[in-house]
N, C-alpha and C positions, 0 to 999 in steps of 0.2 A: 256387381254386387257391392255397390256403396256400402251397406250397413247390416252386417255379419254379426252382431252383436246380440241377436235372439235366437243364434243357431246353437244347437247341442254340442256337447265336446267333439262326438264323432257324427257326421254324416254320410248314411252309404251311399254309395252309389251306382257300383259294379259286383255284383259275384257270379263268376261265373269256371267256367274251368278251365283252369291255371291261370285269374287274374281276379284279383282283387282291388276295388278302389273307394278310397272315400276321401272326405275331408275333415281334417284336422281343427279344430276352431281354442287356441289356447288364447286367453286372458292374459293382460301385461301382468308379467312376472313369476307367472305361472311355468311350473316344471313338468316333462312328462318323463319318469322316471329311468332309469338304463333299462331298458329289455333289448332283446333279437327279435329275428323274425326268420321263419325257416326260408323262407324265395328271400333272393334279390329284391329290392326296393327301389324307385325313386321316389324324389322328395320335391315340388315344386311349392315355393313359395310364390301364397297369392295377392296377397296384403301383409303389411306390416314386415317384421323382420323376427327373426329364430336362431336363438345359437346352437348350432349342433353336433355336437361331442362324442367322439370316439375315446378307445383306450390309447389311439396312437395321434388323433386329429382332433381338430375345433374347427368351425367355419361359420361362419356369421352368413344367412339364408336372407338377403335381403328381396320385397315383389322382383319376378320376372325369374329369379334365380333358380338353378336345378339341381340337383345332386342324386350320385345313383350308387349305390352300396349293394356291397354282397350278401347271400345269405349269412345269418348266424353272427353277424359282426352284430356286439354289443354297443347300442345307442343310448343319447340321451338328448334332451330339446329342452330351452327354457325361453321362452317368448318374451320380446323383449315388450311394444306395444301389444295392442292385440292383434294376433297373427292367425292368419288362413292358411293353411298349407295341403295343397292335393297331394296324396300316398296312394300309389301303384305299389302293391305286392304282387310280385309274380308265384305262385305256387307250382 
């Protein structure tokens, strides 16, 4: 996927039961604000890079990289170019 830049914020892809997935599509500089999520999460960045922020962590999400969080932990992401990132919620 060269050129992600006419995709929606969100793209689904999965719902089914107990797994949800889409794709994340934020613009350089763009925030997506603290919220949770009730399941466990991972977080694969696909392009570009993502900062992502806890109450207790940061971690810079550069392509190929993963991250997997528990339910209920308050997040936040702010993209650095423009960033693709797959979200697995487990429900």
């Amino acid at each position: 996927m060269a050129d992600f830049s006419a995709l929606n914020r969100v793209t689904p892809l999965l719902r089914d039961t107990g797994i949800r997935m889409f794709l994340l599509h934020l613009r350089a500089g763009e925030e997506m604000r603290e919220h949770k999520v009730k399941g466990p999460i991972t977080v694969h960045c696909l392009k570009g890079s993502v900062l992502f922020r806890t109450a207790t962590d940061e971690v810079e999400l550069t392509a190929g990289s993963l991250l997997t969080l528990p339910a209920e932990i308050p997040h936040s992401l702010i993209a650095r170019p423009d960033t693709l990132v797959l979200v697995t919620v487990f429900e």
